[in-house]
N, C-alpha and C positions, 0 to 999 in steps of 0.2 A: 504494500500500500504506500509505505513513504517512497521507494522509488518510482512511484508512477508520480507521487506528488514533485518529486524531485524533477522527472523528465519533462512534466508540463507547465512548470516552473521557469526552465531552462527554454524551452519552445516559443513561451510568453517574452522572454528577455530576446530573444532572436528579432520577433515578430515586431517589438516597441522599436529597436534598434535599424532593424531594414526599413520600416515605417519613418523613422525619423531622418536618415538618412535619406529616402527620397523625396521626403517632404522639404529637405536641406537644397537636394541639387534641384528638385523644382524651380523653387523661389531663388534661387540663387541663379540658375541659368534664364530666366525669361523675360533679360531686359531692360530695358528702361522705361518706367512706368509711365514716364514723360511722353516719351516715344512715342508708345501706344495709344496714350490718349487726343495728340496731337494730331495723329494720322496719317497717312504716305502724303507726299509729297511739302512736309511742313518744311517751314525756312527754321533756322537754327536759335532766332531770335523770338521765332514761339516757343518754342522747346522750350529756351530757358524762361521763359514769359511763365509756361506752366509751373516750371520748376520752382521758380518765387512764389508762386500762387499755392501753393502745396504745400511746401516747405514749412509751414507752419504746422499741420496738421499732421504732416506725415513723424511717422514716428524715424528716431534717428536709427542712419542703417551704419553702424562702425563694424571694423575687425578688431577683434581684443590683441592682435599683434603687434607690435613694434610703437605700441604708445599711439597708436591711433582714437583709442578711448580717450584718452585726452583731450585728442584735440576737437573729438565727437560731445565731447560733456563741456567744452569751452564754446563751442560754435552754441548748442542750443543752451545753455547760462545769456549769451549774445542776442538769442534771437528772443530772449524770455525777457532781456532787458530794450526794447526795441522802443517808438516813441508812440506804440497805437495806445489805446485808450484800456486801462485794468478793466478786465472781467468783474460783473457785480453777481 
């Protein structure tokens, strides 16, 4: 009985890991959200038009490598200090 606990156990920790894993290179391969929302044939100065437009809402995307959280938690500290009008 405990080995059966034990191997369905081990099957669940596969399933969570292959699951996470291609939920990783999902999101991770498919883009620039910009992109997409802008649509073929945009100029470059929409793109980034969207990109300001968002950029508040969107949640920050960092790598926890080489100190780039840093400079991910100093950019949106920046945009939290901006000159729009406090939330009531």
């Amino acid at each position: 009985m405990g080995g059966h606990i034990l191997k369905r156990l081990g099957l669940a920790v596969l399933v969570a890991l292959a699951v996470s894993m291609i939920a990783f290179l999902l999101l991770r391969l498919s883009g620039d959200p910009a992109i997409a929302i802008a649509g073929e044939g945009a100029r470059s100065e929409d793109i980034e038009l969207i990109r300001k437009r968002t950029a508040s809402t969107a949640r920050c995307r960092c790598n926890t490598s080489s100190g780039s959280a840093r400079r991910c938690a100093a950019t949106s500290a920046s945009r939290s200090t901006s000159s729009s009008p406090p939330r009531r």
